[in-house]
N, C-alpha and C positions, 0 to 999 in steps of 0.2 A: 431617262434616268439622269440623275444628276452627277456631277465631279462623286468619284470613291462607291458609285451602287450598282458598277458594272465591271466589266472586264475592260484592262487594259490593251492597247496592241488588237484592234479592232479595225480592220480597214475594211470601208465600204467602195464597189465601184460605179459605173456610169447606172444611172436611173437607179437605184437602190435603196433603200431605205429599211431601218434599225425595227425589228419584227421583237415588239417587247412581249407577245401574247401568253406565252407560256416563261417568264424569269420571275421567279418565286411565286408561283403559283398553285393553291391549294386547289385540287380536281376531285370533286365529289358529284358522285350520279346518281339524281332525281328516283328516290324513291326503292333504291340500293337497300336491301334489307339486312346486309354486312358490311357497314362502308369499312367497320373496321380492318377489313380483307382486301377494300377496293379502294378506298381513298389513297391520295398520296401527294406529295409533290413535285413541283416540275421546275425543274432550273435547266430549259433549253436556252440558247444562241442559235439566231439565225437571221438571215437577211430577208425582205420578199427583191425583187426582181419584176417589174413592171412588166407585164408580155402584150404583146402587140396584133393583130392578125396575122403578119408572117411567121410567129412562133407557131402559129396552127396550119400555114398552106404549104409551107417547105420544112427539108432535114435540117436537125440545126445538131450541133456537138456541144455534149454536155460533158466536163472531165471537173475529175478531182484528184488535188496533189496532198499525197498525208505522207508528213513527214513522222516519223514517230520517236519519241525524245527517250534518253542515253543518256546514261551517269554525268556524257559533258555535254550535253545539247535536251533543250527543252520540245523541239518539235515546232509542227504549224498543220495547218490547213489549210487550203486555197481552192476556192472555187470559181470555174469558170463559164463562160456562158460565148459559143465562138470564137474560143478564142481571148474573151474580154473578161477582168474580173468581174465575180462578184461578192467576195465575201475573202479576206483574209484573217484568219485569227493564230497571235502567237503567243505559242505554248507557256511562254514566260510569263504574259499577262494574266494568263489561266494559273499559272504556280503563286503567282505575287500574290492573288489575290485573298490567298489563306483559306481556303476553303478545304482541300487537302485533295482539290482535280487536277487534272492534265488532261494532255492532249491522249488519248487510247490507245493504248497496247493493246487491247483487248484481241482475238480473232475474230472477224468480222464476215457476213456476206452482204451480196448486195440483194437489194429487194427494189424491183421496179414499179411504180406504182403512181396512178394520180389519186390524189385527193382533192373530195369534195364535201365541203363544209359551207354552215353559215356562217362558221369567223373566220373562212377564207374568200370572202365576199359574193358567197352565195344565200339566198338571191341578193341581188346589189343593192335591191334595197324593197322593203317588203309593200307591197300595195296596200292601197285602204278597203277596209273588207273581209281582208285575209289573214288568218290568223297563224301562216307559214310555220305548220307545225307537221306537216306531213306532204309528201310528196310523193307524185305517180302520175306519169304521163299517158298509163294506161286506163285511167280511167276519166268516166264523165264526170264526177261531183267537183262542184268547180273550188270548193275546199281543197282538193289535194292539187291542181292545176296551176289556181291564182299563182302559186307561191314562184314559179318559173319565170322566167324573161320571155318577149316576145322571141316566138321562133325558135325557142329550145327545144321542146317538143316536138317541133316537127323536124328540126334536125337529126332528134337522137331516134323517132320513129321511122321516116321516110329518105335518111339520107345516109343511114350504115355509118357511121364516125364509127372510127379506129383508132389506134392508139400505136402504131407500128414502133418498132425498135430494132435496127439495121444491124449493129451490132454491139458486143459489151468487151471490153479491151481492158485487162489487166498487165499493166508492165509492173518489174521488181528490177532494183540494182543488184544483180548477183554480188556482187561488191561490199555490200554492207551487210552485215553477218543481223542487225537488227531488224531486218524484212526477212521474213517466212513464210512459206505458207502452210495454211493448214489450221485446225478445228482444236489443235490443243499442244502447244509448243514449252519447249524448257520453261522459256519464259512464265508464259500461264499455260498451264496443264491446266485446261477444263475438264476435261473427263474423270481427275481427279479428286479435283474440289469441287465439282457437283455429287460426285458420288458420297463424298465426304458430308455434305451437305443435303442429303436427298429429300430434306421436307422442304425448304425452300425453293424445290424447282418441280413438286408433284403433286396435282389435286387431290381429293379426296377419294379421286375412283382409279387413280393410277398404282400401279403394283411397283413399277422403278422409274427412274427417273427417262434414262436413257434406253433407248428405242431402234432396236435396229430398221433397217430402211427396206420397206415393203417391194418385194417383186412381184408384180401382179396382185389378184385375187380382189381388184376394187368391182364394185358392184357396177357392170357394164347393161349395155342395149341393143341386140346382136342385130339390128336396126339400125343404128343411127347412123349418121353420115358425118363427115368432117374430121377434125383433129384433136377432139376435145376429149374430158375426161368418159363418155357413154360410150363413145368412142372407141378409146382403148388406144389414142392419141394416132389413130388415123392407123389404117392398111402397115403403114413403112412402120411403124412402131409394137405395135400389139394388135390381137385378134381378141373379139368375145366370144367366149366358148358357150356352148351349149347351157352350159351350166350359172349361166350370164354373170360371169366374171371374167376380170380380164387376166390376159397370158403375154406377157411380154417375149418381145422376140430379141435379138442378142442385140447388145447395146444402149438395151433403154431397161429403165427399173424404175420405180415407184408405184403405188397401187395400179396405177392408171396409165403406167407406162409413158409419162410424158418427159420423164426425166434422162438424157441420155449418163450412162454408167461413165462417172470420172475416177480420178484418184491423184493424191500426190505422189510426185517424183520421191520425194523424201519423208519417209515415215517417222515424224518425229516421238508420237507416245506410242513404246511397243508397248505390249502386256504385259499384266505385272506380273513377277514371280514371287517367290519366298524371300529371293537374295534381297528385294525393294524393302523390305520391315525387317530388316536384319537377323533376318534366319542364314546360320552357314551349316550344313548337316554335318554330324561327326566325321572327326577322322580321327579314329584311332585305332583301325583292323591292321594289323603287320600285312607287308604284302602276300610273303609265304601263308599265310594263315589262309586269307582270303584264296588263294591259286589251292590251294587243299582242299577247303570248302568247293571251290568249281569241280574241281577232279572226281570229291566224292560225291557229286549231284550230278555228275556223266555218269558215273557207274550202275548208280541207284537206277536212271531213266533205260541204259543198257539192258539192265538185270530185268527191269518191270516189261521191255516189249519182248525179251524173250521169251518171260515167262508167258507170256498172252499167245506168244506163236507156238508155245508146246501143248497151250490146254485143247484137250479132245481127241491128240494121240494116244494108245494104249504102248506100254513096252514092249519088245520083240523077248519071247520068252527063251 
């Protein structure tokens, strides 16, 4: 992009290079019969980061620093790669630009995941012959084959690749009153304005938007073996019952039981009451009135269990 068609305050670090594939970019899918529901556009940032084969034989530490911007400070992102940049972007470049973004406040989680694509240079590059339109290492037709690199297949068939993740480390400055945690904060109360908004975030077959969090009852394999979801995410986790669904055992929750039971320290959005929409209920009973009223609803309940303990006596004559 050229001088004024990007963001300001962009710094790249060592091996790096400016990933234009999705900045303003209109995404429509081949043969979508509602694009109007599914097209959109995509104004991402981001960097790629060359990897090497020791990104794939040893641990490597992946961190990111989000600073989040405040009436006097516009924020940043930083990301790094052992230690070494690779991507800094500030918040201010992101405000200058007019567009009306910043850096996110938003409440976020994390999602661990690779991605494989062919605009992420999958295959590197397509052989002649092959019309790399479909892909399956499991099968013979050399259609779905060609499309591979030598020896990919028989890495991901005969050689178990895994994808391990040692650990996920969330630090916060208790210090700074603008880091929180948690799914719906003063700041943005999600739970509020989805609710508020509830066609915006519900297909046509959902009844509400928001969903409480399943314990148990996911469709199990009172069979399987391992840690996965037929499972019932392994012995230490859940059991499948006879009834071949899963039971979670104390500490874990989700259909599947793979999820161990968290919470925050800090409950930032309680429930709503009346007092939230400005309802205050009358006050205008005297106290004497109301202490009258209790006296005569003691007596009345006194009177009633008497009565019930004398029916079926006859009088002494």
């Amino acid at each position: 992009p050229g001088p004024g068609q990007w963001y300001d305050g962009l710094t790249g670090g060592d091996n790096t290079s400016l990933n234009i594939g999705f900045y303003g970019s209109y995404n429509h899918f081949v043969g979508d019969p509602h694009p109007e529901k599914s097209d959109y556009w995509s104004d991402a940032i981001s960097f790629n980061r060359q990897l090497d084969e020791r990104h794939f034989n040893s641990s490597h530490t992946y961190r990111l620093e989000w600073d989040v911007p405040t009436d006097e400070k516009d924020g940043y992102l930083h990301w790094f790669l052992d230690g070494k940049l690779v991507l800094a972007i500030n918040g201010t470049g992101i405000r200058n630009a007019g567009t009306g973004s910043e850096i996110s406040t938003e409440p976020s989680y994390i999602l661990m995941n690779t991605a494989v694509s062919s605009q992420w240079g999958f295959p590197l590059e397509c052989p002649d012959n092959c019309k790399c339109k479909e892909y399956d290492c499991h099968s013979n037709d050399y259609a779905l084959r060609c499309g591979f690199s030598d020896g990919f297949c028989q890495m991901m068939l005969e050689e178990n690749p895994k994808y391990k993740i040692h650990y996920v480390r969330v630090w916060q400055n208790p210090d700074l009153e603008e880091q929180k945690v948690g799914c719906s904060t003063p700041e943005r109360p999600t739970r509020r304005y989805i609710e508020a908004h509830e066609k915006l975030y519900k297909t046509e077959h959902d009844v509400r938007p928001l969903k409480p969090v399943a314990t148990g009852r996911g469709i199990c394999n009172p069979r399987a073996q391992g840690n996965g979801r037929e499972a019932c995410g392994g012995s230490e986790r859940g059991t499948c019952t006879q009834g071949n669904v899963c039971e979670c055992k104390k500490g874990w929750t989700g259909p599947y039981c793979l999820a161990s039971v968290g919470y925050d320290d800090i409950l930032w959005d309680e429930p709503d009451t009346l007092y939230d929409v400005g309802f205050v209920p009358p006050n205008f009973f005297p106290k004497g009135l109301m202490i009258g009223f209790g006296i005569l609803l003691f007596v009345f309940f006194v009177s009633l269990n008497l009565k019930r303990s004398m029916e079926g006596w006859s009088p002494i004559p």
